[in-house]
VOBAKE-908753 format. One record per residue (C-alpha): residue number from 1; residue in one letter; x negated, y, z. Coordinates in Angstrom, 1 decimal. Example, Ala and Ser with C-alpha at 12.3 -4.5 7.8 and 13.67 -1.06 7.14 Angstrom:
2
R    i  aa    east   north      up
R    1   a   -12.3    -4.5     7.8
R    2   s   -13.7    -1.1     7.1
This chain:
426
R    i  aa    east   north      up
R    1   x    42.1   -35.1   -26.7
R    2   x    41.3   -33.2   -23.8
R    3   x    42.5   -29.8   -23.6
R    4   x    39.9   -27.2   -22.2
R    5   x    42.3   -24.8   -19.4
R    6   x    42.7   -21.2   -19.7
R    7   x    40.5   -20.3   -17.0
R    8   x    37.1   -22.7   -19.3
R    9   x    37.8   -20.0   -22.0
R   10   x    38.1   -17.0   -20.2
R   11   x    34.8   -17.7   -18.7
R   12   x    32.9   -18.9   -21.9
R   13   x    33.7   -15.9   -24.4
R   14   x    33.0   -13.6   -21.7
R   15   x    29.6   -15.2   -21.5
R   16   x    28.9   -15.3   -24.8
R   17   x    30.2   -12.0   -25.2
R   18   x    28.2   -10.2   -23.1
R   19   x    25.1   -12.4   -24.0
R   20   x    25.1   -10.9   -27.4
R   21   x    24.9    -7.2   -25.9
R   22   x    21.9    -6.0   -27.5
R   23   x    20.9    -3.7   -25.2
R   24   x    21.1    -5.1   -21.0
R   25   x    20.8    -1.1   -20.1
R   26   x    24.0    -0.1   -21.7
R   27   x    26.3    -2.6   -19.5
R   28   x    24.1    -1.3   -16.7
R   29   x    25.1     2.5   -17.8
R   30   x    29.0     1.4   -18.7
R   31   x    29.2    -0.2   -15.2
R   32   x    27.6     2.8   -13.9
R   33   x    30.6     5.2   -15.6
R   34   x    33.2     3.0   -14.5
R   35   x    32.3     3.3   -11.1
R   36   x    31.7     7.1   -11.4
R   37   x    35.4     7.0   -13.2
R   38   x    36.9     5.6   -10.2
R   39   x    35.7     7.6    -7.7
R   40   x    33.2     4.7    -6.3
R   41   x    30.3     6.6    -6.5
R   42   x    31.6     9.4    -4.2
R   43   x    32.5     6.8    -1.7
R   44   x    29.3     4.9    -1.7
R   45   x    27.5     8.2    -1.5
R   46   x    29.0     8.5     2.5
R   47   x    28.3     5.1     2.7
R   48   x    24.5     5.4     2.2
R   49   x    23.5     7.5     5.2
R   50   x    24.9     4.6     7.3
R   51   x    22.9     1.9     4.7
R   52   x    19.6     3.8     5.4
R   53   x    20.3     3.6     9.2
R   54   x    21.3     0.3     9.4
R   55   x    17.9    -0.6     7.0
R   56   x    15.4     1.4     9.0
R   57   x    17.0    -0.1    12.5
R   58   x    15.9    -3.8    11.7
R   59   x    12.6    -2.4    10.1
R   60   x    12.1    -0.7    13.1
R   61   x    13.2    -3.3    15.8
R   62   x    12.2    -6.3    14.1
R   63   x     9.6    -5.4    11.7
R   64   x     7.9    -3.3    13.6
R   65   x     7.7    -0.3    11.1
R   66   x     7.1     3.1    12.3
R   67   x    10.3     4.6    10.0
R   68   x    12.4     8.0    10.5
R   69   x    15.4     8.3     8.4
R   70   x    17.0    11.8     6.8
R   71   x    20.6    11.3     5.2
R   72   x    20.5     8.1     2.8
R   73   x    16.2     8.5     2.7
R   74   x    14.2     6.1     4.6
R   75   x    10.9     7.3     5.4
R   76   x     8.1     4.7     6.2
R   77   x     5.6     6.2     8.5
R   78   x     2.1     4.1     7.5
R   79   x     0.1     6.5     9.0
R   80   x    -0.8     8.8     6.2
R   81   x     2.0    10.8     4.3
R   82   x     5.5     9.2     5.2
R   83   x     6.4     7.3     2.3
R   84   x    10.2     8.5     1.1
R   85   x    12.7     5.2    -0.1
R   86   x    15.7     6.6    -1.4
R   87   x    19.0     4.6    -1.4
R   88   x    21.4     5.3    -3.8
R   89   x    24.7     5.0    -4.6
R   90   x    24.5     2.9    -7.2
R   91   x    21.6     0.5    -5.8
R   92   x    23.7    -0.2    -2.5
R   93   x    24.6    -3.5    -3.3
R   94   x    28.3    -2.8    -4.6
R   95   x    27.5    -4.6    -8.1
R   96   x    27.0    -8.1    -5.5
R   97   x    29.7    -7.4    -3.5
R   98   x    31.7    -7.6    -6.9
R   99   x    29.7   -10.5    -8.1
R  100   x    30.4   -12.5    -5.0
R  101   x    34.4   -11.6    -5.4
R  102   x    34.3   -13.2    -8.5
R  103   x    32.7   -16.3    -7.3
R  104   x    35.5   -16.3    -4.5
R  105   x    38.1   -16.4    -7.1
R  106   x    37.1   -18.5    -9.4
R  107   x    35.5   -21.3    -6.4
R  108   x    39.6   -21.0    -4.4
R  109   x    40.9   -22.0    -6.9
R  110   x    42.4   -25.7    -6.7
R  111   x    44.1   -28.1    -4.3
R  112   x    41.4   -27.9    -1.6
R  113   x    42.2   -27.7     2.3
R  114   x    42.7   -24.2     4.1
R  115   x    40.0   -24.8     6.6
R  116   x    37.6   -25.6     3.8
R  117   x    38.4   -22.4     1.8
R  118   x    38.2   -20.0     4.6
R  119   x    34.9   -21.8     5.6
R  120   x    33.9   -21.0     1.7
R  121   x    34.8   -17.3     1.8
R  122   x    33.2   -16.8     5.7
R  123   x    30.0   -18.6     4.4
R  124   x    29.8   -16.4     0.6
R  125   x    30.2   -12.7     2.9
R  126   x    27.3   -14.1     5.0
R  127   x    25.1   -14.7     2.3
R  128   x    26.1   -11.6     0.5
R  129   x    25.4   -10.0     3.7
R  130   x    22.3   -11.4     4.3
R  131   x    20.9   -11.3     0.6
R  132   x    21.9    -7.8     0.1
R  133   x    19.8    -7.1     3.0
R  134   x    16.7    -9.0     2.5
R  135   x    16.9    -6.8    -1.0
R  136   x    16.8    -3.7     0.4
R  137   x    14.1    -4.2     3.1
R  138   x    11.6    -6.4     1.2
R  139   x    10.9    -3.7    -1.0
R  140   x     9.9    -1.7     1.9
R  141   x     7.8    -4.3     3.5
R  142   x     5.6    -4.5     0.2
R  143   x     5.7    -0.9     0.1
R  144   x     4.1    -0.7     3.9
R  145   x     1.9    -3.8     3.9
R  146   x     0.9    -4.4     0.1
R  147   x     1.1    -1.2    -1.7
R  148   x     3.3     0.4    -4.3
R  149   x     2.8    -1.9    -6.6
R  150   x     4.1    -5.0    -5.3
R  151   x     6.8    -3.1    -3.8
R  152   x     7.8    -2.1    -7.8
R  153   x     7.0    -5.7    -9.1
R  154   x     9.5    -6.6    -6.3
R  155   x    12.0    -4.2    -7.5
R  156   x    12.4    -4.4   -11.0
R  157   x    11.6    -7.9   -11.9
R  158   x    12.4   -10.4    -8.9
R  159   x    15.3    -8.6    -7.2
R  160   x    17.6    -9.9    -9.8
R  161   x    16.5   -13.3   -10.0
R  162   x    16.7   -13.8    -6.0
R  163   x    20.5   -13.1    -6.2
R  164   x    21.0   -15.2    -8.9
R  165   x    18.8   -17.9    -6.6
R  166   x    21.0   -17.2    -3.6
R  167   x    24.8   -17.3    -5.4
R  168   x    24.1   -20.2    -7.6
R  169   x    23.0   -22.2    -4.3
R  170   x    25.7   -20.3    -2.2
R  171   x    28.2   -22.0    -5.3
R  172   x    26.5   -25.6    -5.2
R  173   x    26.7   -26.0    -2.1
R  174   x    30.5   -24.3    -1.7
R  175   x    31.8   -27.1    -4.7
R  176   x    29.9   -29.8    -3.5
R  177   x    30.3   -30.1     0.4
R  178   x    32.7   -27.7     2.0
R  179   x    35.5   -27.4    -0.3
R  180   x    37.7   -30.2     0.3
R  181   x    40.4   -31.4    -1.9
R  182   x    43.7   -32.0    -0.1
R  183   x    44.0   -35.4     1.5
R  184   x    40.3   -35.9     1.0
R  185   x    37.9   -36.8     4.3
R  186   x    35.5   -34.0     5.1
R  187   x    32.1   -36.2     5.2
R  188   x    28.4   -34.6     6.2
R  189   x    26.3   -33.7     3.9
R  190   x    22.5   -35.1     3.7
R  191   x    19.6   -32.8     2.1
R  192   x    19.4   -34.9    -1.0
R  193   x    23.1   -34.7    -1.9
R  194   x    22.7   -31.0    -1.5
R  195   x    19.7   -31.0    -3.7
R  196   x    21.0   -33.9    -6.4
R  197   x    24.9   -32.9    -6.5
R  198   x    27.7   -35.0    -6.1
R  199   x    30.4   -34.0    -7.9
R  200   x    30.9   -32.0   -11.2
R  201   x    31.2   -28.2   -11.6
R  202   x    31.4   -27.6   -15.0
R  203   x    33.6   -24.1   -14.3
R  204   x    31.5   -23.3   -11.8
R  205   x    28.2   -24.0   -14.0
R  206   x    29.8   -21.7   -16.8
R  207   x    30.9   -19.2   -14.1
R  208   x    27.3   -18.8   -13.0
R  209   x    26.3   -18.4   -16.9
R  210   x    28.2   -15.4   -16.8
R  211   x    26.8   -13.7   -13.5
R  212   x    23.5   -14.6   -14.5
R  213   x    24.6   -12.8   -17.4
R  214   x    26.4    -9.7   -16.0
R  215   x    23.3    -9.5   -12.9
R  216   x    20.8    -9.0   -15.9
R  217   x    23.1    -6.0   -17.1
R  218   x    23.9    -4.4   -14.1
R  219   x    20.5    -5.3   -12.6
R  220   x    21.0    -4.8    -8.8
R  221   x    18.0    -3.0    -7.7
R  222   x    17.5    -2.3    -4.2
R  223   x    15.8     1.2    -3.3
R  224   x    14.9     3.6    -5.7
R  225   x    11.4     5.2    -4.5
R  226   x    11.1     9.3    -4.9
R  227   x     8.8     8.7    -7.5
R  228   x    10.4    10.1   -11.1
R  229   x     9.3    13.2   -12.5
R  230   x    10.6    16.5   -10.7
R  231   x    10.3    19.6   -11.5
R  232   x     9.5    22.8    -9.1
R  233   x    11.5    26.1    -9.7
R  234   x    10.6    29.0    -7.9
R  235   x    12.9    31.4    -6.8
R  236   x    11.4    34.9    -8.2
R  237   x    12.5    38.6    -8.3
R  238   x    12.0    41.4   -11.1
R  239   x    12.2    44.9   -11.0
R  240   x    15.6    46.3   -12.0
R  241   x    17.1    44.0    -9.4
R  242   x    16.9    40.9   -11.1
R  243   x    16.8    37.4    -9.7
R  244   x    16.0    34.4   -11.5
R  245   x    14.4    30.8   -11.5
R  246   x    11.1    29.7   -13.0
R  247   x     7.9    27.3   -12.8
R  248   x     5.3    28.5   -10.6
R  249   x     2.7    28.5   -13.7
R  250   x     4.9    30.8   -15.7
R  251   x     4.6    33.8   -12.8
R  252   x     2.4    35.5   -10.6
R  253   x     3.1    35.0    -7.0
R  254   x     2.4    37.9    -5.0
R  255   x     0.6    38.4    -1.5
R  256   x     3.5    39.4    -0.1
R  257   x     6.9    37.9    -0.3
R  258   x     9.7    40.1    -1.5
R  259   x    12.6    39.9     1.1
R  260   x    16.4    39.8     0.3
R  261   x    18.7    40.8     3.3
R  262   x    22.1    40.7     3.9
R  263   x    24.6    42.4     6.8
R  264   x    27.4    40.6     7.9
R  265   x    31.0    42.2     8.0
R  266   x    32.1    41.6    11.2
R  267   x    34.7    39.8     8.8
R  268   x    34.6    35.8     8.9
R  269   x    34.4    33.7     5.5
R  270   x    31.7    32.4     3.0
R  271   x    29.9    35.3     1.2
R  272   x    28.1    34.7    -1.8
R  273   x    23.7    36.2    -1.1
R  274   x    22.1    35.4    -3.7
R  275   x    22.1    34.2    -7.0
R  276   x    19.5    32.7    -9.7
R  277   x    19.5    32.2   -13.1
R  278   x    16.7    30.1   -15.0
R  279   x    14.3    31.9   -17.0
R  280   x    16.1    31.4   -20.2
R  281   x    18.3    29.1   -22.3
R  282   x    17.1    25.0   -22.2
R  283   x    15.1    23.9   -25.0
R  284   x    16.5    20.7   -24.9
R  285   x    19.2    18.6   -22.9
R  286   x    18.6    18.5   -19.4
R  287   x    20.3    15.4   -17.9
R  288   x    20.2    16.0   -14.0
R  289   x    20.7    12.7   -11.9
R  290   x    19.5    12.6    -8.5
R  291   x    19.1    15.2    -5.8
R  292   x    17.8    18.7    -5.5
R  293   x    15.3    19.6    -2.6
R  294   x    15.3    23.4    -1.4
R  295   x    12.2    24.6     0.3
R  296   x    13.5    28.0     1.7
R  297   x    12.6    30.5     3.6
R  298   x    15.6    31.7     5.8
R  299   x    15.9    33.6     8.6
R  300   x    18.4    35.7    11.0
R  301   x    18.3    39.0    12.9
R  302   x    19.8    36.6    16.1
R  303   x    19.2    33.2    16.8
R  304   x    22.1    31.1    15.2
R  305   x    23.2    28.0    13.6
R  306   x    24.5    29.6     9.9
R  307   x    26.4    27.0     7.3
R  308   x    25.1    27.5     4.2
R  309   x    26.0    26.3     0.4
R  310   x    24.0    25.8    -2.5
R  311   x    26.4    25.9    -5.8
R  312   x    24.7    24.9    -8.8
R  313   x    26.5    25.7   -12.5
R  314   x    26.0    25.6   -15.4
R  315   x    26.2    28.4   -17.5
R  316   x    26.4    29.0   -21.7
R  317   x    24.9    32.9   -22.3
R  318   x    26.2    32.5   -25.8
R  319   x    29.7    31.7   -25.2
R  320   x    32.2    34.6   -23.1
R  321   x    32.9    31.1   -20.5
R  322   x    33.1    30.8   -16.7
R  323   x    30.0    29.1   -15.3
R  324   x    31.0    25.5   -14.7
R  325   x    30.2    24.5   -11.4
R  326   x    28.5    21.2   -11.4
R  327   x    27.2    20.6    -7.6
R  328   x    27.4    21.8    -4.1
R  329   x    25.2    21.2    -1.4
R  330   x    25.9    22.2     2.5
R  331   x    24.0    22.4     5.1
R  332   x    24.1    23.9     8.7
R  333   x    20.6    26.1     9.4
R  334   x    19.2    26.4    13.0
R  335   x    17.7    30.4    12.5
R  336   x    14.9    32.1    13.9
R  337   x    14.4    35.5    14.4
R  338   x    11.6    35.3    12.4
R  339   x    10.3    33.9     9.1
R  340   x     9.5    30.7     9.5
R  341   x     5.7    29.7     9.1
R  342   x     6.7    26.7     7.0
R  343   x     9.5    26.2     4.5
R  344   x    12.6    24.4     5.8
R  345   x    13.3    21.8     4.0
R  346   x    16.7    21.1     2.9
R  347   x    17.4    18.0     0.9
R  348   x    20.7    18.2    -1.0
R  349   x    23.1    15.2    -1.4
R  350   x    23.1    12.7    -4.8
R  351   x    24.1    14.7    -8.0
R  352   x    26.8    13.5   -10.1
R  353   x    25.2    12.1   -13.0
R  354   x    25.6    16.1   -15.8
R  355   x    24.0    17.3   -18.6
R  356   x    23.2    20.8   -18.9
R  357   x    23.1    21.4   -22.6
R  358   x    20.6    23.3   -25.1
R  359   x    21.0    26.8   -25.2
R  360   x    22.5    26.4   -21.5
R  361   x    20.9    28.1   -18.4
R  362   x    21.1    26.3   -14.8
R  363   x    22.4    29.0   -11.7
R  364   x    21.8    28.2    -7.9
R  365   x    24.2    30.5    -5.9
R  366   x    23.6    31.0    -2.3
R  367   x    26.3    31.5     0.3
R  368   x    26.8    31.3     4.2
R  369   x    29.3    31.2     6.3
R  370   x    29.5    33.9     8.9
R  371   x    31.7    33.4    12.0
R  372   x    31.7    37.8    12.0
R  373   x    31.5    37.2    16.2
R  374   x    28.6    39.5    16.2
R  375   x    26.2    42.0    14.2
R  376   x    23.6    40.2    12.0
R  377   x    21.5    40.1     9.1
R  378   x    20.2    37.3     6.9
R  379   x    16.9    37.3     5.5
R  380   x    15.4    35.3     2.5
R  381   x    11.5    35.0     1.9
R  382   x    10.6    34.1    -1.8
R  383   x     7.9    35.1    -4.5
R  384   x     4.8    35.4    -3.1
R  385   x     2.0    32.4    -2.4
R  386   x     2.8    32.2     1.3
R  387   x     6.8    32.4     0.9
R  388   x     6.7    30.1    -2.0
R  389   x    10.4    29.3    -1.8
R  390   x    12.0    26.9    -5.0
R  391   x    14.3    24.3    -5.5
R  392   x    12.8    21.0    -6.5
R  393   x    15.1    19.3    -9.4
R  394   x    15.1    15.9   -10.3
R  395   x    14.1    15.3   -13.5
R  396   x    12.1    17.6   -15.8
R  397   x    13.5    20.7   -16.5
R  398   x    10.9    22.0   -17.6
R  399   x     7.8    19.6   -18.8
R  400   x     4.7    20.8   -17.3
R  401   x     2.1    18.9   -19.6
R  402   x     3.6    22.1   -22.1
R  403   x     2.8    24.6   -19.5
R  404   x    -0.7    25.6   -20.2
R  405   x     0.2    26.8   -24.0
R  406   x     2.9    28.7   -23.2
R  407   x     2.1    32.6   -22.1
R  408   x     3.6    34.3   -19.8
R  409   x     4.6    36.5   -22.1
R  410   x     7.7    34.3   -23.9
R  411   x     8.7    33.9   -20.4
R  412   x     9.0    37.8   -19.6
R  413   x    10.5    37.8   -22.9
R  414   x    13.0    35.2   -22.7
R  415   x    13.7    37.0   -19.1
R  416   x    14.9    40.2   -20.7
R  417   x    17.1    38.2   -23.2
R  418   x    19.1    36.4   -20.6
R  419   x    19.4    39.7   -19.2
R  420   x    20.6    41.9   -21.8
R  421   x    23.0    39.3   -23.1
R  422   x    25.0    37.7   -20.1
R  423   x    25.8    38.6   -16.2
R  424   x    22.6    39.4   -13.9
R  425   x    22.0    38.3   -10.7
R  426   x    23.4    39.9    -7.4
């Protein structure tokens, strides 16, 4: 009787283990945590500036796309609004760079020639290559010449299977004519042996059961357009002194903007500005995932290039706890000496996947770095209908369609709670 090896088994429970996951979005969230457990994501996150570069350069050169790039966001210049593409950590391809590793392992393994296996593994990091590319710029192609539409059918629903295409040829064609066993003659191959087959892969037909299966889980998905729900907090002041965040519908934006200013020491360090509490406690879980966008209105007494930092925490008015600090943002500011007609728009890096509780309150701290070389002072424009400054957050923080039944009254109220019952602003 034949004995099926170690390696058979391995590979068929683990398919038919993961095939009975009922849910394909939970293996997509667990291999989401793991990475974010190992450290990946921060990696990838440095990584993705240079991925948006190297995405918008063939666009660009080859394509012919007018595009502009801004950190890891590609921005596809059709004429009319830029259109922003977004890529992520997590949709950078590392998912088929592990898929592919696999397929390395398990298609070495054997008494083939040495020549013929580094041939394999030179041929599976080209394809990777080239299919993890053609996934992230087709979506952008569709989006400039077809609409958003196509660009999402692309995305969601044929991404996944166009990997699968590409590996499960890259592995017929890796077992059936360039891995040679040892001692065997290397002979060409002709089109219809590399359509027909000639030689049985039954480990590598149960190996590609279980990357089909694992691809539906993880679900490499190429770009991730700026398209999800956000939600707009101003940044608003009340009278004793107070500072705070809230929607633009829930307050009355004056003609004039109210203006913070700060004097420098002469002393150099980071000082802490300003600092802005949410309106009151969350009414529900707020899981923030994504980036934040500040639309500010700085300004300095001198021209100058200031650092500044955005610390977001996280906050529990009901419990005597330190905020928990759950992002930074940093940026380096060219100042005028005057306020700036438009907002400058700072877009913050990718979030660590948190969730800001109910009952919590979300705080954005400013600070900047001052070099104390000469005298200054550092404005800030906010509250008012032409200094609208606020903090776009991914997500909804606050769900607008809700908005128009809710007076601006709770919200006054709900101020005065928050500041009666844990630390103001600055």
């Amino acid at each position: 009787m034949r004995r099926i090896n170690a390696l058979s088994w391995i590979l068929w429970l683990s398919a038919l283990a993961l095939s009975l996951l009922p849910m394909t979005q939970a293996l997509n969230d667990l291999g989401a945590l793991l990475a974010i457990w190992m450290g990946l994501d921060r990696l990838l996150m440095k990584i993705a500036p240079l991925a948006a570069r190297y995405v918008a350069a063939i666009l660009h050169h080859i394509f012919r796309v007018p595009t502009s790039i801004y950190g890891a966001s590609i921005y596809l210049e059709g004429g009319g609004i830029p259109i922003e593409v977004r890529l992520d950590w997590n949709c950078l391809g590392w998912q088929g760079a592990l898929m592919m590793a696999l397929a390395l392992i398990i298609l070495l393994q054997g008494e083939y020639t040495t020549w013929s296996k580094v041939k394999t593994a030179l041929l599976g990091a080209e394809v990777f290559i080239a299919a993890n590319t053609a996934r992230m710029i087709l979506p952008c192609l569709l989006f400039t010449h077809l609409g958003y539409e196509a660009a999402f059918l692309f995305h969601n629903y044929l991404a996944t299977p166009m990997i699968l295409a590409v590996i499960a040829l890259y592995w017929h064609i890796s077992t059936g004519f360039i891995l040679q066993p040892r001692g065997g003659a290397e002979k060409g191959a002709r089109l219809r042996d590399i359509l027909l087959g000639r030689r049985g892969i039954s480990v590598a037909t149960m190996a590609i059961i279980l990357l089909a299966t694992l691809y539906t889980g993880l679900g490499i998905l190429p770009v991730e357009a700026a398209d999800y729900p956000r939600t707009a907090l101003t940044f608003e002041f009340a009278e004793p002194d107070f500072r705070y965040l809230t929607h633009p519908d829930w307050t009355d934006l004056g003609e004039r903007p109210h203006t913070d200013e700060w004097k420098n020491t002469g002393t150099p360090g980071w000082y802490k500005l300003w600092e802005f509490d949410l309106y009151g406690p969350l009414v529900e879980d707020y899981r923030m995932r994504g980036n934040i966008n500040y639309y500010v209105y700085f300004y300095c007494s001198r021209p100058h290039k200031a650092p500044y930092e955005f610390h977001i925490y996280d906050v529990d008015p009901s419990a005597d706890t330190p905020p928990v600090e759950v992002h930074v943002d940093r940026f380096i500011i060219p100042l005028e000496t005057g306020s700036p007609p438009d907002p400058i728009k700072l877009k913050g890096e990718e979030v660590r996947p948190y969730i800001f509780r109910e009952g919590h309150t979300i705080r954005i701290t400013i600070y900047v770095y001052d070099d104390g070389h000469e005298k200054r002072v550092y404005y800030f424009d906010y509250d008012s209908k032409d200094k609208h400054s606020y903090a776009d957050f991914p997500g909804m923080v606050v769900d607008e369609r809700l908005l128009p039944s809710i007076p601006l009254a709770i919200a006054a109220l709900m101020i005065g709670v928050r500041r009666n019952g844990g630390e103001g602003g600055i």
